[in-house]
C-alpha positions in Angstrom: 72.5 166.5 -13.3 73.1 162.9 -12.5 72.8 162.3 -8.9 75.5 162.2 -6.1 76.0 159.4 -3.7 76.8 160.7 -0.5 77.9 157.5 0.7 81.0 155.7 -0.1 80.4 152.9 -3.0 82.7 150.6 -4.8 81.6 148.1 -8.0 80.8 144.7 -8.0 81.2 142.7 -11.2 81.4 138.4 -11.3 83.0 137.1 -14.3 85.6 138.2 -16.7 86.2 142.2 -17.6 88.3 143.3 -20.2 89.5 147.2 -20.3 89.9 148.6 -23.7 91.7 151.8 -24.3 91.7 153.4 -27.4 92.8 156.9 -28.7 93.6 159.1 -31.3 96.3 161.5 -32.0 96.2 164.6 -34.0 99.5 165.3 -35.4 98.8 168.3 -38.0 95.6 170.2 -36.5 96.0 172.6 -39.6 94.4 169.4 -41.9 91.1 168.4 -40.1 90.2 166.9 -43.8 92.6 164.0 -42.4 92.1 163.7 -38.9 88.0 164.8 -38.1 86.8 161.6 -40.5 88.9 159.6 -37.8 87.4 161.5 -34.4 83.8 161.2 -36.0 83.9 157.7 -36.7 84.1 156.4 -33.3 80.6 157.8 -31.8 78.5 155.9 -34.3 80.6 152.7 -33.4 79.7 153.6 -29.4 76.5 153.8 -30.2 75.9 151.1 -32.1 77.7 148.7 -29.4 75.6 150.8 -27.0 72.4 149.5 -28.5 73.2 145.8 -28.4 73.4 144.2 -24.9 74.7 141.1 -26.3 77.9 143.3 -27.6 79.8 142.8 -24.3 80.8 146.4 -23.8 79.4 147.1 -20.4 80.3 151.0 -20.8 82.4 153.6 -21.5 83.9 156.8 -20.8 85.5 159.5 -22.9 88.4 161.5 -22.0 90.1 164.7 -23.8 94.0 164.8 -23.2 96.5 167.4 -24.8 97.0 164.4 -27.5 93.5 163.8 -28.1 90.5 162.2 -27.2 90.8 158.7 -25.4 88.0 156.4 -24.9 87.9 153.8 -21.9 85.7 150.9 -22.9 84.6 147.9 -20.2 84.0 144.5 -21.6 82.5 141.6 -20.2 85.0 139.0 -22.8 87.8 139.7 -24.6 86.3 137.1 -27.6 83.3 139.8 -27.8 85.9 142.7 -28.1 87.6 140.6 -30.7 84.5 139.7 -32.5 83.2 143.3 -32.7 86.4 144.5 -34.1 86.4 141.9 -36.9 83.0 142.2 -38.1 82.5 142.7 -41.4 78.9 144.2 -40.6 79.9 146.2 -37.5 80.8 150.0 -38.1 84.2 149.3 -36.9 85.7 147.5 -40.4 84.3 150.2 -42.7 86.1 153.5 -40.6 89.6 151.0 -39.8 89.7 150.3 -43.8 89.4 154.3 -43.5 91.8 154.8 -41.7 94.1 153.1 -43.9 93.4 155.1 -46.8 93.4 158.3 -45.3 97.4 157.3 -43.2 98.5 156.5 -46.6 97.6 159.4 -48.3 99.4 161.5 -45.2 101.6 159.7 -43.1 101.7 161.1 -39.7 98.7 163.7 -39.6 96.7 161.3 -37.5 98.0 158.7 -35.3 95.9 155.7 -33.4 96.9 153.4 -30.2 94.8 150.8 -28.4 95.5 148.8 -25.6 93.6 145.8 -23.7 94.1 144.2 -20.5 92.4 141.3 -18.9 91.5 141.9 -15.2 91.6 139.6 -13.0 90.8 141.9 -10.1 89.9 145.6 -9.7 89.6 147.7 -6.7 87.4 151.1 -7.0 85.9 153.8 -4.4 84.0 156.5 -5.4 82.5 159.0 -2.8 80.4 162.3 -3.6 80.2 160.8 -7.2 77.6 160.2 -9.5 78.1 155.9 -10.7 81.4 156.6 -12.9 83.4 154.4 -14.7 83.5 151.1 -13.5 80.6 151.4 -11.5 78.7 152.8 -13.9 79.9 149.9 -16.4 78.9 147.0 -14.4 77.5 147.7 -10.4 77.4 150.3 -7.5 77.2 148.8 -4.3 78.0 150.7 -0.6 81.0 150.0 0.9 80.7 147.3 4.0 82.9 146.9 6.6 84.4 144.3 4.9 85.6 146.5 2.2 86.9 149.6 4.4 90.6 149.5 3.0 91.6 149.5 -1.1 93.9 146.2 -0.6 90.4 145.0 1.0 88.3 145.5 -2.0 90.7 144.3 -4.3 91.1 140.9 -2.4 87.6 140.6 -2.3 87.4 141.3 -6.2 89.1 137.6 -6.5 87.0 136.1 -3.9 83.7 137.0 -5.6 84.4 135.0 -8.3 85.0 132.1 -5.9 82.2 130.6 -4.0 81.3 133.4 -0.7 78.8 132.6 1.8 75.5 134.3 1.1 74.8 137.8 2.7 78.7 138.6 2.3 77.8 140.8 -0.8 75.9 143.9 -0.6 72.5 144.7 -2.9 73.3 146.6 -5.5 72.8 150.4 -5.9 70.4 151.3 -8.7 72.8 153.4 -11.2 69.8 155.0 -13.1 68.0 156.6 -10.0 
């Protein structure tokens, strides 16, 4: 079991982050010959950005809905995103030109949405949590006086990328201890 921090932490991140959201739909359950080549197809491409650092995805998470599964990707550049997803060589071309096929041959079994935002700031807490989500994705660090209140955090999110004086920022909470 991962561990717990009893104390309250936020994340700390400099420089530009990019959510991705992408999810599936399964329309008719009764044809799985139509839908499960879609479901599968996304682990090996979260592994394979998984195993290069230089991908720009800082993490994920995976989440099960009543529609289907939703992943939660954290980028460190929109271009990286961009690049990954045009690839010719990345696992990503090979199951979208699948896709295709498989959505002409049954309209409507299977259905797919992405979305992508550019943050410019982001506030997060977490307490009595193993690093999740964005924490997880880029840093935990304890939560300061300075950085009691949520509309603190988030105005602080936009001063980190500014110049702050040095011992403002807290040291970073190992995520893998």
């Amino acid at each position: 079991m991962a561990r717990r921090q009893q104390e309250r932490t936020t994340h700390a991140h400099d420089g530009e982050l990019v959510v991705f959201l992408i999810g599936m739909r399964v329309n008719r359950p009764w044809r799985p010959d139509l839908w499960l080549p879609v479901f599968r197809a996304m682990p090996a491409m979260l592994a394979e950005l998984s195993r290069d650092p230089e991908s720009g995805m800082l993490g994920y998470r995976v989440v099960l809905g009543s529609g289907g599964p939703t992943v939660i990707q954290y980028w460190d550049s929109h271009d990286k995103l961009y690049a990954y997803a045009s690839d010719p060589t990345a696992a990503h071309r090979p199951a979208w030109t699948a896709f295709n096929r498989h959505i002409r041959s049954a309209p409507g079994a299977v259905g797919i949405w992405h979305e992508t935002y550019l943050v410019d700031r982001a506030e997060s807490i977490y307490s009595g949590m193993p690093p999740t989500g964005l924490a997880r994705a880029t840093a935990e660090v304890p939560i300061g006086r300075r950085s009691e209140r949520a509309v603190d955090r988030l105005a602080g999110s936009a001063a980190r990328s500014a110049s702050t004086p040095a011992g403002n920022e807290p040291e970073p909470v190992p995520a893998n201890g």
